[in-house]
N, C-alpha and C positions, 0 to 999 in steps of 0.2 A: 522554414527548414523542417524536413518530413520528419516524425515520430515512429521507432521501431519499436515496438512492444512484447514482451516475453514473460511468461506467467512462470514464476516460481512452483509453483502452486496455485489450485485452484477451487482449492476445499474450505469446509467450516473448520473452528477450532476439533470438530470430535473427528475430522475425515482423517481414515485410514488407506486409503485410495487414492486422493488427488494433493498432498501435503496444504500447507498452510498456503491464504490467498495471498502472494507478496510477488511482486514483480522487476522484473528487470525493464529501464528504460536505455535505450541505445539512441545516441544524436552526437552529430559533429564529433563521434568517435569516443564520448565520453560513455561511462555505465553508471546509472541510479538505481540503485534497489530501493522498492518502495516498501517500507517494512521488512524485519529480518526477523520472521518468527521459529517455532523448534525445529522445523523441518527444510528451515532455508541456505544451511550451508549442506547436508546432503543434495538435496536437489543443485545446488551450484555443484558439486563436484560431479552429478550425473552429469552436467554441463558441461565437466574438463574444463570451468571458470576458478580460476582461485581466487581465496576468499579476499586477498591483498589486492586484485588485479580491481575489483569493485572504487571508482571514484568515491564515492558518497553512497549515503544511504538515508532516507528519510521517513521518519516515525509519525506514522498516525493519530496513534495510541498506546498508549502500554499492556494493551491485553496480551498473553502469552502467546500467540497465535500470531503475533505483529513483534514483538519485542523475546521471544525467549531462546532467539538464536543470537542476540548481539553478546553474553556470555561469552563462544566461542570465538567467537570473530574477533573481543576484545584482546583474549588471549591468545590468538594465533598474531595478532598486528603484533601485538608486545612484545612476544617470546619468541616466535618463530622469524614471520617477517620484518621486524622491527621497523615498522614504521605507521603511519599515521593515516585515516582516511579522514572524509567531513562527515560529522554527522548533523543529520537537517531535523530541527527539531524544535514543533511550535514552542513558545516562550510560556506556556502557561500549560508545559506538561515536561520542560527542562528536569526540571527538581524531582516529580514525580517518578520518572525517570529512573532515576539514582537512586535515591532516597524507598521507594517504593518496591521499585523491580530488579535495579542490581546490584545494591548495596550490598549486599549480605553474601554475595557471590565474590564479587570484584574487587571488593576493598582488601587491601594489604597494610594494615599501618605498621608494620614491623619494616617494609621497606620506603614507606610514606605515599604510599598510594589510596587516595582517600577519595577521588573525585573523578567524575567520568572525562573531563579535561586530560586524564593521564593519561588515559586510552584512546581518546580519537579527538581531533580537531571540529570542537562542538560551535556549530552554527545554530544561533535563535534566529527565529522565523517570526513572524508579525499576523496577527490575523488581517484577511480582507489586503494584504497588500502585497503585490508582485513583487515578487524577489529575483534574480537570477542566481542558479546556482552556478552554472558552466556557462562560457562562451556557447549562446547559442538553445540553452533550453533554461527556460522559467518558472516559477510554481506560482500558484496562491494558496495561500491555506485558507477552508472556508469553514470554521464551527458546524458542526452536525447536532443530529440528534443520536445518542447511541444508548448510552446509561444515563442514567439522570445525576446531575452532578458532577461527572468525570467530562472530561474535556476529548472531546475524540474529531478528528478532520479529515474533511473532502479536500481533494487539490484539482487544479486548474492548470494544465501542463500547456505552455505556450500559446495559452489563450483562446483553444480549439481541442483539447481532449480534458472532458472531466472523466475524475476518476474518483469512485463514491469510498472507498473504504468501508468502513463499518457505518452502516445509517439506517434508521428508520425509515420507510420509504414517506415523501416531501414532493407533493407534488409542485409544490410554487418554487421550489428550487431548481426542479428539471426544466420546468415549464421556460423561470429563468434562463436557464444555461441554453435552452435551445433556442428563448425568441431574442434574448438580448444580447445574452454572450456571444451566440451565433457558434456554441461547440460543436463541431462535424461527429464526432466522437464519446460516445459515454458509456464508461465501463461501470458496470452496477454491479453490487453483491445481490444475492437472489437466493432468499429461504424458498424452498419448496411445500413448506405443511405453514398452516396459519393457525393462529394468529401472529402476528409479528411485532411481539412485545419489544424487541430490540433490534432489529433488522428488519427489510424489506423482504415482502413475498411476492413470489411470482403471482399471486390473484391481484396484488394493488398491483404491481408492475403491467399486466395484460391491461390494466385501466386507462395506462397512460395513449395519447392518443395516436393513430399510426404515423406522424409524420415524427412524432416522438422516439416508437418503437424501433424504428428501421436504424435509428441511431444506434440502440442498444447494444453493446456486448456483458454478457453476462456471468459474472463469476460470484466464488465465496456459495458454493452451491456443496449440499448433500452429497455422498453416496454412491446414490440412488440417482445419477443425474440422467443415466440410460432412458429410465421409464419414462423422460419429460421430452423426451428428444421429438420434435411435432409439433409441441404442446407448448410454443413460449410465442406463440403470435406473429411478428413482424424481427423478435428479437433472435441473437443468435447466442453459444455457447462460445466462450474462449476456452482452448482447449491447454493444459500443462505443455511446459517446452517450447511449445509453437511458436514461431517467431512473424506477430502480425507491422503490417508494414500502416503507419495512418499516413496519408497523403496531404497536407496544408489545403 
C-alpha cells in the first residue's frame, strides 16, 4: 500500500523559514504526524487540517522541535474537541515525556489530571520491533545516535520508507536499510556546515554511495537551504506542504 508524505515542516530547531521537521503520513485514509513540535499546529492550520482530525501522532524524541507543540494539541483534544488521539511512543522515552517536557505545562491536580494518559490514548512502542499502528501502515522504532545518553529514534514505515529523524550520520545503518531492508525510500535530516556533533551533514551524506544517494530525500536543513540547491549529489530536497506520493 503506497505511502503519501507531507512535511510539516522542514527546518532545524533555530529555522525561521521552513518550521519544525515533522511530518504528516497519509495511508488507507488514516493521518500520522511524525513528531508534533512548536511550529506544527500552525503549519496544520496553514493546511486547513485540524488538530482533532490528526489519527495519531508519533514521537521520536523529546527535543522542543519534535515535542513542543503536543502542549496545544493536548489542550485543544480536552477542552475544545473533547476527545482522544494515539499517541506512538517509544517505551524508553514514555516517562521522559511527561516527567521531562510536559509535566509542568499539562498537569492539573486540582482537577486530577496528573498523567499524559488523561490527554491522549498512549501507545508504547518496542525497539527493533514492527508494530502496526492503522490498518494498513507499520512502524519500527530503530535507536539512533543523537545525544549521548537520551534515547532518540529512526522508524521504518512499512518496510520500504526509512525516515531518520534526528541522527548522527551512520553509514552501516543506511548501507543496512538499502542492502537488506531493501527501503525504496530515505528521508534524512541534513546539516549544511560541519562538523556534525549531533546530526548529519551534507559532506558525510555526499559520501554515501550513488545507488544510496538517489534514494535520498532530504530534510531538517538550515535557512540557507537556497544556496545548496545543485550541491547535494544524486539527493533531492523535500520541500514544506508538498505532498510526495512513495510508490511500494
Amino acid at each position: 500500500m503506497n505511502l503519501q508524505v507531507q512535511m510539516l515542516g522542514t527546518g532545524t530547531v533555530f529555522t525561521k523559514k521552513y518550521y519544525n521537521n515533522n511530518a504528516l503520513v497519509y495511508v488507507n485514509g488514516y493521518k500520522l504526524m511524525i513528531d508534533c513540535g512548536v511550529t506544527a499546529p500552525r503549519s496544520l492550520s496553514e493546511l486547513q487540517i485540524p488538530l482533532h482530525a490528526i489519527d495519531g501522532i508519533l514521537i521520536s524524541h523529546i527535543h522542543s522541535d519534535h515535542v513542543g507543540g503536543l502542549e496545544e494539541v493536548a489542550f485543544h483534544l480536552m477542552y475544545s474537541a473533547r476527545t482522544k488521539i494515539k499517541l506512538f511512543v517509544p517505551s524508553s522515552i514514555a516517562d521522559p515525556l511527561w516527567e521531562r517536557s510536559l509535566r509542568g505545562g499539562l498537569e492539573n491536580p486540582a482537577d486530577g489530571i496528573n498523567r499524559l494518559e488523561d490527554y491522549f490514548d498512549v501507545v508504547t512502542i518496542e525497539d527493533n520491533t514492527k508494530t502496526d499502528l492503522f490498518e494498513g501502515l507499520s512502524i519500527e522504532a530503530i535507536r539512533t545516535k543523537h545525544i549521548p545518553q537520551k534515547p532518540s529514534y529512526s522508524f521504518v514505515l512499512n518496510d520500504y520508507v526509512f525516515y531518520s529523524a534526528d541522527t548522527v550520520f551512520d553509514f552501516s545503518l543506511l548501507k543496512e536499510m538499502h542492502e537488506n531492508r531493501k527501503c525504496k525510500y530515505i528521508l534524512h535530516e541534513c546539516q549544511f556546515n560541519s562538523p556534525g556533533l549531533v546530526h548529519a551533514t551534507l559532506d558525510e551524506l555526499l559520501t554515501l554511495p550513488d545507488e544510496i544517494q538517489e534514494k535520498v530525500f532530504l530534510m531538517h536543513y538550515n535557512d540557507n537551504k537556497d544556496q545548496y540547491v545543485g550541491k547535494t549529489g544524486r539527493m533531492r530536497f523535500l520541500e514544506q506542504h508538498q505532498l510526495y506520493e512513495f510508490p511500494l
